[in-house]
N, C-alpha and C positions, 0 to 999 in steps of 0.2 A: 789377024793382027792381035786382036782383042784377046784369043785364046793363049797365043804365043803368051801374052804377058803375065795371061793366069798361069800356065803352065812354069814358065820361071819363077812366079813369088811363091806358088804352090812347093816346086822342088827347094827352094831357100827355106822353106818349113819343116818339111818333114825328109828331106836328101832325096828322094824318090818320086819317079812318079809312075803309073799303071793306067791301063784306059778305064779301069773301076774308079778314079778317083770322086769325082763331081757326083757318084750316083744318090740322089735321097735331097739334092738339093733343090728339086725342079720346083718344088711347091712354094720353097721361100723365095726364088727366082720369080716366080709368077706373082707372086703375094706383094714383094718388093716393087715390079713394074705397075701393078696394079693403084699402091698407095701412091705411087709418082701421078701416078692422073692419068695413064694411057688408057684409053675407050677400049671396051670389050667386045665393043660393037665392029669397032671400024679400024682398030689397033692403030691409031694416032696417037702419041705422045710425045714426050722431049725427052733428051738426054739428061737435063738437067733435074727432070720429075723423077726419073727412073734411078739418079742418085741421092738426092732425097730419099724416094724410097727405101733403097738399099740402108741408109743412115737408120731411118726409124726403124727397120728391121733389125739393126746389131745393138739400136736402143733397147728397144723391147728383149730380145733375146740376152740382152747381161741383164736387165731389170731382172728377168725371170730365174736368170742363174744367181744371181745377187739374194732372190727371194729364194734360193735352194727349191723350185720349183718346177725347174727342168735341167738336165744333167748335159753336162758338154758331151 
């Protein structure tokens, strides 16, 4: 379900979609759940940590383009 609905706002983006599209994102993916507070240990977390997460992650990453620091 969850992919369905990447795969629609995805094609609302760019008109297109390919099975190469998501590749190179798996680290901010992990990075993201990681900052929500899921255990590395025993991979418990919440839905609501792992959006948080994701938030501080598109904080960080306009910080960084804002600082001309990393390139979209």
């Amino acid at each position: 379900m969850v992919v369905a609905v990447a795969a629609i706002l995805q094609l609302s983006f760019i008109d297109t979609i390919t099975g190469q599209v998501g590749l190179g994102y798996e680290i901010e993916t992990i990075s993201a759940v990681i900052i929500g507070g899921t255990k590395l240990s025993g991979g418990e977390g919440t839905m609501a940590g792992t959006l948080i997460g994701a938030a501080v992650m598109g904080v960080l990453r306009n910080g960084l383009v804002l600082l001309a620091q990393l390139s979209k």
